[in-house]
C-alpha positions, 0 to 999 in steps of 0.5 A: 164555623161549620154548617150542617152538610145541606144547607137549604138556600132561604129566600123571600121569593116564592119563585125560588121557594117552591124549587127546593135548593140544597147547597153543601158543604159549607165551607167547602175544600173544592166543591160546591154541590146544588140540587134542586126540585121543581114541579114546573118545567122552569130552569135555573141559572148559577153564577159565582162572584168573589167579594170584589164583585168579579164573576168567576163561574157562570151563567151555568144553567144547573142540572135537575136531575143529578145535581151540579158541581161547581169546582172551586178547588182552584180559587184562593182560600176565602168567602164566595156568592152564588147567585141563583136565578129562575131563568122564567121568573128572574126571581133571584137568591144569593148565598155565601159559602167559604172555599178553605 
């Protein structure tokens, strides 16, 4: 399967709505790109998790105004969680991407 290039994180926490986040590609071949806005002076946190429940990026505070790019190029082929977290609130939201 193959999701459009930007892809905006869902979540039912109005916390994380209101911040806008955009995750792509997906699936990727090497790296995860996130942008984000926000009117509030709030930050947010990334951490990547393997299915086992293994961290292997984060905490990593994202950057508002260019984006962030986690690289996954050296991670075996497969399916990866990125938790994002408002740092204020601790509101969170999780989302699969797949690392070719």
């Amino acid at each position: 399967f193959h999701q459009p290039e930007f892809a905006t994180v869902s979540t039912s926490h109005p916390e994380l709505a209101r911040w806008e986040i955009v995750v792509y590609p997906n699936p990727t071949p090497d790296v995860v790109n996130i942008r984000f806005t926000d009117q509030s002076n709030g930050s947010l946190e990334a951490e990547v998790y393997d299915l086992y429940g293994r961290k292997l990026h984060g905490p990593h505070v994202l950057d508002r105004a260019f984006g962030t790019v986690i690289d996954c190029s050296n991670w075996l082929p497969g399916v990866y969680l990125l938790q994002l977290r408002d740092t204020r609130t601790h509101a969170a939201a999780t989302l699969r991407f797949v690392r070719l």
